[in-house]
TORFIDREN-790400 format. One record per atom (N, C-alpha, C): x, y, z; residue number from 1; atom name; residue in one letter. Coordinates in steps of 0.02 Angstrom, whole numbers. Layout:
N
X Y Z NUM CA A
...
***
This chain:
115
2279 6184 3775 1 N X
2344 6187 3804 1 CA X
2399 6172 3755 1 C X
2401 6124 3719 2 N X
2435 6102 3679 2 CA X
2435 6093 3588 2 C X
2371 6127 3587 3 N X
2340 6147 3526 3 CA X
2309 6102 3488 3 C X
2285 6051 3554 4 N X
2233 6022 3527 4 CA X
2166 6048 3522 4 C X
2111 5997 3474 5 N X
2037 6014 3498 5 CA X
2035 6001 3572 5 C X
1957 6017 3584 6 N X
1969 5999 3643 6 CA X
1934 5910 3651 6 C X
1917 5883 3706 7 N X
1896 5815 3710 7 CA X
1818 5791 3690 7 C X
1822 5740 3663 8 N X
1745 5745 3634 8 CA X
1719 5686 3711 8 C X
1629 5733 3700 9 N X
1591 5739 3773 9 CA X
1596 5647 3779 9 C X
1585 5646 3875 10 N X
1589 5570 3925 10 CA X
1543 5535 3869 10 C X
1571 5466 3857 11 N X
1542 5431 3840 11 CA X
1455 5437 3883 11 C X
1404 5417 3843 12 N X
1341 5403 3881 12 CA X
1313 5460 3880 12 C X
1320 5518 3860 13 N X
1292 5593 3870 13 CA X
1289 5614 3819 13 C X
1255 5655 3772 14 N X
1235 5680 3715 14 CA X
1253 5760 3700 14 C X
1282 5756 3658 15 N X
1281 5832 3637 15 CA X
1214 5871 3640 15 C X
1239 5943 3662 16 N X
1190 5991 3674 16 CA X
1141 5978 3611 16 C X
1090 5982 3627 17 N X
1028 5973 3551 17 CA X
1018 5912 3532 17 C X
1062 5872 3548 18 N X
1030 5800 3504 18 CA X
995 5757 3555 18 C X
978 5713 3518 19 N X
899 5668 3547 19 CA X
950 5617 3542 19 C X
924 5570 3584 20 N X
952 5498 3588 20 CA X
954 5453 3526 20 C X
903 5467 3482 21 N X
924 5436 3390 21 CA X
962 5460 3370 21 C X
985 5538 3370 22 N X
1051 5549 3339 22 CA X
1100 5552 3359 22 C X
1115 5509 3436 23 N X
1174 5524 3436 23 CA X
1205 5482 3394 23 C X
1202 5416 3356 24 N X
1254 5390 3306 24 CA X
1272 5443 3234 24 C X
1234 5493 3242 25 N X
1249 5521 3182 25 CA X
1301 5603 3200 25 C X
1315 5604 3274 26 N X
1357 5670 3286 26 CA X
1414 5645 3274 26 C X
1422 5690 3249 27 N X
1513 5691 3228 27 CA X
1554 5721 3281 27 C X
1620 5679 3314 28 N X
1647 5695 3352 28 CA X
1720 5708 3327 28 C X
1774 5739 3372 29 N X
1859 5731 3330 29 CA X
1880 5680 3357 29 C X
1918 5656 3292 30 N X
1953 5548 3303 30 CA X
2002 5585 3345 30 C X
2002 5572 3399 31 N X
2040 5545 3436 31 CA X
2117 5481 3447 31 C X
2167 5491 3422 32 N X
2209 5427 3407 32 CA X
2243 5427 3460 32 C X
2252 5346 3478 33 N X
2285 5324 3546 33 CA X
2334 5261 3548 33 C X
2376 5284 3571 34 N X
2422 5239 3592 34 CA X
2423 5215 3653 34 C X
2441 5148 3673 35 N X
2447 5092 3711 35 CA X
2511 5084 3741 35 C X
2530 5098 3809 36 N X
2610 5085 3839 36 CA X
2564 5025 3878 36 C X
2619 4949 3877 37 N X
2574 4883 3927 37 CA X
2512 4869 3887 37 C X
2529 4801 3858 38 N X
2461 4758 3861 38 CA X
2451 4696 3887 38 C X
2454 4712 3954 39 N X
2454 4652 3999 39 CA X
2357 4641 3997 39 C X
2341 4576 4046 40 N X
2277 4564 4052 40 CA X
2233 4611 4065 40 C X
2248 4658 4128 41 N X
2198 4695 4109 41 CA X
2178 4746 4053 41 C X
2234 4780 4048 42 N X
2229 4812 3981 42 CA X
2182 4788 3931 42 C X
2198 4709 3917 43 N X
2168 4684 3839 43 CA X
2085 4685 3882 43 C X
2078 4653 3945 44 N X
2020 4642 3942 44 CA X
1963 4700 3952 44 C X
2014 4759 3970 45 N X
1967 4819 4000 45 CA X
1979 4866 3961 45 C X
2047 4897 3938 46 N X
2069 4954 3923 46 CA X
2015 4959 3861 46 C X
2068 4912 3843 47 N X
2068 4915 3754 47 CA X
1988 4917 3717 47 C X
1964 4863 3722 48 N X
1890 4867 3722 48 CA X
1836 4914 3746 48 C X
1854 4948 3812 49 N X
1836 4996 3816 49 CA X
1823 5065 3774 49 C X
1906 5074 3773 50 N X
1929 5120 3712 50 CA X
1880 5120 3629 50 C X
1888 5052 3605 51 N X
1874 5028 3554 51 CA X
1791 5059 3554 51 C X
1750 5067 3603 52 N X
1688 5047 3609 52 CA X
1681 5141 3591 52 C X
1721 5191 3638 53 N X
1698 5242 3628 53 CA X
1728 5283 3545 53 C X
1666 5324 3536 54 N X
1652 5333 3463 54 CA X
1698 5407 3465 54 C X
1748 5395 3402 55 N X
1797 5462 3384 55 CA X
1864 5433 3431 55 C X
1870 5363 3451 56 N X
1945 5349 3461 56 CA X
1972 5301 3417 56 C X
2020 5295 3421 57 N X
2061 5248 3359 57 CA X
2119 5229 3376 57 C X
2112 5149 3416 58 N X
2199 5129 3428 58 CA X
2242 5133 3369 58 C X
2305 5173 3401 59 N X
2354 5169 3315 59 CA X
2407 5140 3345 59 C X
2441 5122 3397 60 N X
2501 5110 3423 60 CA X
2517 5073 3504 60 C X
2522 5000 3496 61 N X
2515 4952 3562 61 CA X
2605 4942 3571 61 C X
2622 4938 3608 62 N X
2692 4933 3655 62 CA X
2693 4887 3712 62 C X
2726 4837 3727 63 N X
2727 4797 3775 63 CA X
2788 4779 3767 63 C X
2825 4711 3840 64 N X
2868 4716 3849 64 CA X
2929 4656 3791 64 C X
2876 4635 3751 65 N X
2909 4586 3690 65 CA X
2889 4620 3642 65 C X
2926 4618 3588 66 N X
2894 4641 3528 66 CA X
2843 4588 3502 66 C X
2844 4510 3546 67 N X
2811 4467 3505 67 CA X
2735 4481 3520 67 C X
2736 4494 3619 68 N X
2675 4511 3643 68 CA X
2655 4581 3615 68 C X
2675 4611 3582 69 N X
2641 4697 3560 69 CA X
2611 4663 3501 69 C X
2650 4634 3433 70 N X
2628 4627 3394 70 CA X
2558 4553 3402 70 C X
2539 4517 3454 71 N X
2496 4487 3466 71 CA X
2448 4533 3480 71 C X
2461 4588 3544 72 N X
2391 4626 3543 72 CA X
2375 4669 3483 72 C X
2428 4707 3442 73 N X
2401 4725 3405 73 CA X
2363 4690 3351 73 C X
2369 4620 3330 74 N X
2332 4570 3288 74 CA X
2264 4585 3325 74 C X
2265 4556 3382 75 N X
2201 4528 3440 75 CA X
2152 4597 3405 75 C X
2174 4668 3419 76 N X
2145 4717 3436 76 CA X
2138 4766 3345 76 C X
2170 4738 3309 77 N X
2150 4786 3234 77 CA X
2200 4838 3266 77 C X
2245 4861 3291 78 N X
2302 4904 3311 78 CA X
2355 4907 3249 78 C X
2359 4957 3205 79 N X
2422 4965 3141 79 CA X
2482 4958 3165 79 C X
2504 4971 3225 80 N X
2573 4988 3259 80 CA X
2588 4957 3304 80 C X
2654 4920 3300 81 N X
2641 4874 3373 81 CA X
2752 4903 3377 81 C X
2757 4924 3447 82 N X
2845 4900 3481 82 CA X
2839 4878 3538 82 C X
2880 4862 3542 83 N X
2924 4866 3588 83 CA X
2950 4903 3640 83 C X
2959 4964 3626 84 N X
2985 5021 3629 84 CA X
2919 5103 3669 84 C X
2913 5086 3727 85 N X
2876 5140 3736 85 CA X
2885 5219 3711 85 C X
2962 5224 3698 86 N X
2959 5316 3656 86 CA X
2964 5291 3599 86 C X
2931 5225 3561 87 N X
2908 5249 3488 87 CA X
2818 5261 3496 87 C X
2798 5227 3545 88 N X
2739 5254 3554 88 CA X
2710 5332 3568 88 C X
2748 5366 3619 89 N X
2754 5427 3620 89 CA X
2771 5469 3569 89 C X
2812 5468 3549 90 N X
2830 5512 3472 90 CA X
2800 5443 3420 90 C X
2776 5439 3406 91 N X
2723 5411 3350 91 CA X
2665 5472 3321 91 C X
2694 5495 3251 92 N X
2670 5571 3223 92 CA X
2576 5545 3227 92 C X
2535 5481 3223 93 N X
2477 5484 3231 93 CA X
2465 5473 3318 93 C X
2481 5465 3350 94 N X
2458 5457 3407 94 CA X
2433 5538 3458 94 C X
2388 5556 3493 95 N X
2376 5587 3510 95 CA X
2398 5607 3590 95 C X
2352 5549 3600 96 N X
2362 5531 3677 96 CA X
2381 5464 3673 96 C X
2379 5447 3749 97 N X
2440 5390 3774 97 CA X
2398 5350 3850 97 C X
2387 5289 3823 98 N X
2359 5262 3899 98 CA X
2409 5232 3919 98 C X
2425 5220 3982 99 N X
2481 5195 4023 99 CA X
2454 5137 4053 99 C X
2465 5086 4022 100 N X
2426 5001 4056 100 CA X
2480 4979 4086 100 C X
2506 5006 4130 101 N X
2588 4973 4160 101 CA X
2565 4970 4234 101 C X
2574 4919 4261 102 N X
2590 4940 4348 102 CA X
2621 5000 4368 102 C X
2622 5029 4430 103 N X
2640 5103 4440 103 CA X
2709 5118 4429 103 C X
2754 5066 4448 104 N X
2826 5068 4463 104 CA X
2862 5100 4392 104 C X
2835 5080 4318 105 N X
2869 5092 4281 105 CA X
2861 5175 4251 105 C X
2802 5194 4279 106 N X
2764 5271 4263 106 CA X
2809 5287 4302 106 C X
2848 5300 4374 107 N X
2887 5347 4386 107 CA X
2961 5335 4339 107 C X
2995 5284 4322 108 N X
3050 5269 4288 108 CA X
3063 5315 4201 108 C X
2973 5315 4170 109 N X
2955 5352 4106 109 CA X
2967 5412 4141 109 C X
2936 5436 4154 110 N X
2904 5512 4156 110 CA X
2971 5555 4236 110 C X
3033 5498 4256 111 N X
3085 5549 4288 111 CA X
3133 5532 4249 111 C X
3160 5599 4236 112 N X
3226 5556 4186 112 CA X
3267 5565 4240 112 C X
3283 5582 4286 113 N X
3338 5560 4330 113 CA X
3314 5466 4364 113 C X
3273 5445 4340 114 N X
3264 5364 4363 114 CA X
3286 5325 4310 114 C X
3304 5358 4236 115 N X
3307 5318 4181 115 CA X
3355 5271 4183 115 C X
***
């Protein structure tokens, strides 16, 4: 759609042909992700999660202090930490974008007549 690859296969499932020893050796596309909210659950679920599946790569954490972004990004090996959720979005490595926010602030981003 957007001229990306496309998504590398559900965690837990193996590429067509390979045996369960190789899957550490398939090569998948890195995947880079940015972080809007790193509240509790985020750190305790998102992120780690993320971290765990193979071909992603946090590059960019955003929360509502710059002090708390740059803590999770320490916590988490994250290069990029604002403040600022559209530096996360336009961030030239970021791919995709997880949204760790309660719901209220996803309609405020994504209508610009709520901005």
């Amino acid at each position: 759609m957007l001229g990306l690859p496309p998504p590398p296969p559900p965690v837990g499932r193996r590429l067509p042909g390979s045996s369960p020893s190789s899957r550490a050796s398939v090569h998948l596309p890195l995947r880079r992700v940015g972080i809007i909210g790193a509240g509790a659950n985020t750190k305790t679920r998102h992120i780690p999660n993320l971290q765990e599946i193979p071909g992603v790569k946090l590059v960019s954490v955003c929360n509502r202090s710059l002090a708390s972004s740059r803590a999770a990004a320490q916590q988490f090996g994250i290069p990029h930490a604002t403040d600022n959720w559209r530096e996360v979005v336009q961030h030239p490595e970021v791919d995709a974008v997880v949204i760790g926010t309660w719901w209220v602030p996803h309609c405020c981003w994504w209508d610009p007549g709520r901005q």
